[in-house]
VMD Tcl script that draws the C-alpha trace (Angstrom):
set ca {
  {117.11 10.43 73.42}
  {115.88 13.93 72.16}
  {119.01 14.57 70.66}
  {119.18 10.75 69.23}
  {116.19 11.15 67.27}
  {117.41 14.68 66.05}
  {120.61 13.74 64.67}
  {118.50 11.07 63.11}
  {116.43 13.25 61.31}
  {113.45 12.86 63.34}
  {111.59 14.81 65.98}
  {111.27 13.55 69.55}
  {109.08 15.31 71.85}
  {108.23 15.14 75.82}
  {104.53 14.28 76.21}
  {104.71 13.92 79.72}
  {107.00 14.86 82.43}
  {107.86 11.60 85.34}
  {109.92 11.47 88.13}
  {113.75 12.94 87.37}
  {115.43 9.87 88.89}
  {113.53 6.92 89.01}
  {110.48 7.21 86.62}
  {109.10 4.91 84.01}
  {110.02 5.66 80.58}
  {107.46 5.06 77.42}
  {108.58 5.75 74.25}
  {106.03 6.19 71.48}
  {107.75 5.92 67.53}
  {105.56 7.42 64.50}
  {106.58 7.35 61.03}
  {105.83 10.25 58.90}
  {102.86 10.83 61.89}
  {101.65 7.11 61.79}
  {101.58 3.76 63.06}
  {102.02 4.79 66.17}
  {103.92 1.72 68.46}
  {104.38 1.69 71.97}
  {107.75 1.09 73.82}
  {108.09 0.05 77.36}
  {111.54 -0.94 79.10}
  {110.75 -4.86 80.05}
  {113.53 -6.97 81.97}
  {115.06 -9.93 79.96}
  {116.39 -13.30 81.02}
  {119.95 -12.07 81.23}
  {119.29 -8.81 83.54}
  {119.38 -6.30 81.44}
  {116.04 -3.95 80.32}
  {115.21 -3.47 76.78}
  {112.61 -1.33 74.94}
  {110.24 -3.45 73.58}
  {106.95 -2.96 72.09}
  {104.36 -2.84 74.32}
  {101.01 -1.80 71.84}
  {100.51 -0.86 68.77}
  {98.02 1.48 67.36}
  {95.11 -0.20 65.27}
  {95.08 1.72 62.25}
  {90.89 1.10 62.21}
  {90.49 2.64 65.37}
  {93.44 4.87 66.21}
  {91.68 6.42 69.44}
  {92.09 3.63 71.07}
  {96.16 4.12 71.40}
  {95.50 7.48 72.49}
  {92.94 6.04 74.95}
  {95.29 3.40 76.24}
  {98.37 6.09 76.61}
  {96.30 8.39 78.58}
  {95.13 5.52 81.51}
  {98.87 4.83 81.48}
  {99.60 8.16 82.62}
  {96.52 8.37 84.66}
  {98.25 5.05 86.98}
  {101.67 6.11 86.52}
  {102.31 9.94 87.53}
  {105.72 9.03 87.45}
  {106.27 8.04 84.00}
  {107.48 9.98 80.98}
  {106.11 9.53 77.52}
  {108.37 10.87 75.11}
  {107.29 10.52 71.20}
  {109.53 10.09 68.57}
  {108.71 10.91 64.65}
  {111.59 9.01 62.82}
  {111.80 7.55 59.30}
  {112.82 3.69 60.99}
  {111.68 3.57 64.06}
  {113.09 -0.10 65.18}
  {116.56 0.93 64.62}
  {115.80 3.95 66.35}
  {114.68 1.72 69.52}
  {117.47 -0.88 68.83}
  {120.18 1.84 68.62}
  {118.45 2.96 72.37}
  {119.01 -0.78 73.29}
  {122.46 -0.94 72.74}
  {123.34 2.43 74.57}
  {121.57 0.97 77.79}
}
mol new
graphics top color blue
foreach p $ca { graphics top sphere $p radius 0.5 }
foreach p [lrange $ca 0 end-1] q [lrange $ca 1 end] { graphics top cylinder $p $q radius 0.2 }
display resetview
């Protein structure tokens, strides 16, 4: 995913570290440092498990996204929250949707 975003052009980063096997993933996308949008791995109709967005930050009151992040981690020591900095960051998570 690191590597993804890289070859992209962007800058991914490991916020927090989860479980090596079997932990949540949460990806957070900025553009240019902003609007940050949160992505979670939900289960469709068909089986499979997408990233879809989960929250977005409110650009009035941007501590609130940091807020909500860090009460995600706070239930979830498992989980990783990786952050991604990328010029489009929908075809970023779409182009991790069709690898999985």
């Amino acid at each position: 995913m690191i590597r993804l975003a890289e070859s992209l052009g962007g800058y991914a980063t490991v916020l927090g570290k989860g479980e090596r096997d079997a932990g949540t993933i949460l990806i957070v996308t900025l553009c240019h440092g902003k609007g940050g949008t949160l992505y979670e791995r939900m289960p469709q109709t068909d089986g499979s498990r997408t990233f879809v967005a989960a929250k977005r930050e409110n650009a009035e009151n941007p501590a609130e996204f940091s807020e909500y992040l860090a009460r995600r981690r706070a239930q979830d020591a498992d989980m990783w929250l990786i952050e991604v900095d990328i010029a489009d960051p929908e075809r970023f998570i779409a182009g991790l949707n069709e690898l999985r």
